[in-house]
N, C-alpha and C positions, 0 to 999 in steps of 0.2 A: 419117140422123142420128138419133140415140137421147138417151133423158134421159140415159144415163150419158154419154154424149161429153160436154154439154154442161155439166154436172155437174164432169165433167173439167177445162174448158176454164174455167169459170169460178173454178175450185181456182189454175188455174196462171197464167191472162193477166195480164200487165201492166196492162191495160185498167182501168178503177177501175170498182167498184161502181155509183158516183154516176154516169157514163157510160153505161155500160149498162143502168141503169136509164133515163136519159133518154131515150137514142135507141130504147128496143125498147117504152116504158110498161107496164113493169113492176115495181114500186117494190122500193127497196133492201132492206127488207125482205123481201121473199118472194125474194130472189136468196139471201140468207143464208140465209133457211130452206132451201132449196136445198141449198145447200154443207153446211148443219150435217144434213140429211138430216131435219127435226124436220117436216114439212111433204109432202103428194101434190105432185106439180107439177101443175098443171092444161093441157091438151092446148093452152090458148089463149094461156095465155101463153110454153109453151115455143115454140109458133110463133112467136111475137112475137122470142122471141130469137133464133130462127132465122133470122127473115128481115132479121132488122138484122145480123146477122153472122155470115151463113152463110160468106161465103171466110173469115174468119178461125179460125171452128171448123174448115172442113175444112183447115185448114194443121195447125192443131192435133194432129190427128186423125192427117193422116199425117203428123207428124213424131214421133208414138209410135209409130204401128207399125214405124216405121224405127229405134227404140231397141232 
């Protein structure tokens, strides 16, 4: 799983910001710099997202490449 997937996923989830900021601690903030692309993502906190919701990115993931 790569920044751009996650990048991706976080464009399109229903999931809210304030969510995934709590469960992964990674403040809402630096999700938005994310998405607005104004920001490096740092290797520790993309983990962080990763690991709080990695089945959900990879549904994600392969429900684009099946588009």
């Amino acid at each position: 799983m790569n920044q751009k997937e996650v990048v991706n996923w976080l464009r399109g989830t229903n999931i809210s910001l304030s969510f995934i900021a709590k469960k992964s601690s990674v403040s809402r903030a630096t999700l938005h710099n994310w998405i607005n692309g104004t920001h490096a993502i740092r290797s520790r906190n993309l983990e962080r997202v990763i690991l709080a919701f990695k089945d959900e990115i990879t549904i994600s993931v392969k429900q684009s490449t099946l588009k």
